[in-house]
C-alpha positions in Angstrom: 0.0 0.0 0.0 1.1 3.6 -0.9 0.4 6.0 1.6 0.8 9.9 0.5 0.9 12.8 2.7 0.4 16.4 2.9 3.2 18.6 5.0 2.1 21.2 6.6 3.8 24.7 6.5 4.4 26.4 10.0 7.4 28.9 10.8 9.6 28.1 13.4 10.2 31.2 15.9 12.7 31.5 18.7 11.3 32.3 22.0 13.7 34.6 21.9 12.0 37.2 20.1 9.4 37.0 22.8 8.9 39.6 25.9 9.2 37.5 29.1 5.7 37.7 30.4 4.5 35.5 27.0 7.0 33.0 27.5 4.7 32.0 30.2 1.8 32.6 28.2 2.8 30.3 25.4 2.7 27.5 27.8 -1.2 28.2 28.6 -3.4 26.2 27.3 -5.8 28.4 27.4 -4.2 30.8 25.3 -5.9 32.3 22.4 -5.5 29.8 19.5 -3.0 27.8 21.2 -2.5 24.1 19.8 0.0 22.1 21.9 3.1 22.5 24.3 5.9 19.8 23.0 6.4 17.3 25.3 10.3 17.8 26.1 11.3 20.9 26.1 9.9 24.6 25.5 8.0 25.0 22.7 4.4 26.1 22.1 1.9 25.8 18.6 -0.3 27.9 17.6 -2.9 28.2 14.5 -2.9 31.8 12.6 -5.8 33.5 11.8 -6.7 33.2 8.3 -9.7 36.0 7.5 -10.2 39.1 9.1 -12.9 38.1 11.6 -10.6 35.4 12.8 -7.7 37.7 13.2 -9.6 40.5 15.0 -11.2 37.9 17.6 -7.9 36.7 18.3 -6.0 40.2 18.4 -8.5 40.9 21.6 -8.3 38.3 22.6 -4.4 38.0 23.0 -4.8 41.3 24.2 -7.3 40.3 27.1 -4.9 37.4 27.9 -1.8 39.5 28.3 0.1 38.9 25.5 2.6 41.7 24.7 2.2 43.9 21.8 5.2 42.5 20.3 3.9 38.9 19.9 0.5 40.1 19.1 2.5 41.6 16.1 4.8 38.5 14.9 1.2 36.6 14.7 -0.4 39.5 12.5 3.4 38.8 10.1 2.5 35.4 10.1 -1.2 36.4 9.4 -0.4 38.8 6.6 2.0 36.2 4.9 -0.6 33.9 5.6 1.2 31.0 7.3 -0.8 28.9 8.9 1.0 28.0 12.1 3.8 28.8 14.6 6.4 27.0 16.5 7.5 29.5 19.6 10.4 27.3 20.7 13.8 28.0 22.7 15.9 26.4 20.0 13.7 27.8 17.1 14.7 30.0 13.9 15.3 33.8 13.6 13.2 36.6 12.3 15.0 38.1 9.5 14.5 42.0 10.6 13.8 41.9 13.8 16.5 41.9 16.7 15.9 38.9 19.4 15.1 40.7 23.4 17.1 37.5 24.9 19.8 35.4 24.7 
């Protein structure tokens, strides 16, 4: 039997472009459009918003939550290049154009 797949595209963020209240936040699972925690280690998923409505229910909603205005706005890049999910992890890729906060 021949079994096909299809990938799934998701960018892969380090958490060091995060402020550190959200590195906390990420972890929540009841964090606005959250999808999972990885098992070992510190990572978080999260679904994009993919029309309007969707992003401006979840930009209030991060807001309500405590999310910081700086990941609030790496979600609305993803959004706008209309990637579908997001990897926050400690050992995760760079942002080309935007300088880390941490180490």
């Amino acid at each position: 039997m021949q079994m096909k797949f299809e990938g799934m595209i998701f960018a892969d963020i380090s958490t060091s472009y995060l402020e550190e209240p959200d590195l906390k936040l990420i972890q929540d699972q009841a964090a606005p459009n959250h999808l999972a925690n990885h098992d070992h280690g510190f990572a978080a998923f999260f679904w994009v918003p993919s029309t309007l409505e969707e992003w401006t229910q979840f930009d209030e909603a991060a807001k309500q939550f405590g999310f910081s205005r700086r990941f609030i706005e790496i979600m609305k890049e993803l959004y706008n290049r209309k990637i579908p999910r997001v990897c926050f992890d400690a050992s995760g890729g760079d942002i080309e154009g935007l300088d880390p906060l941490q180490k």
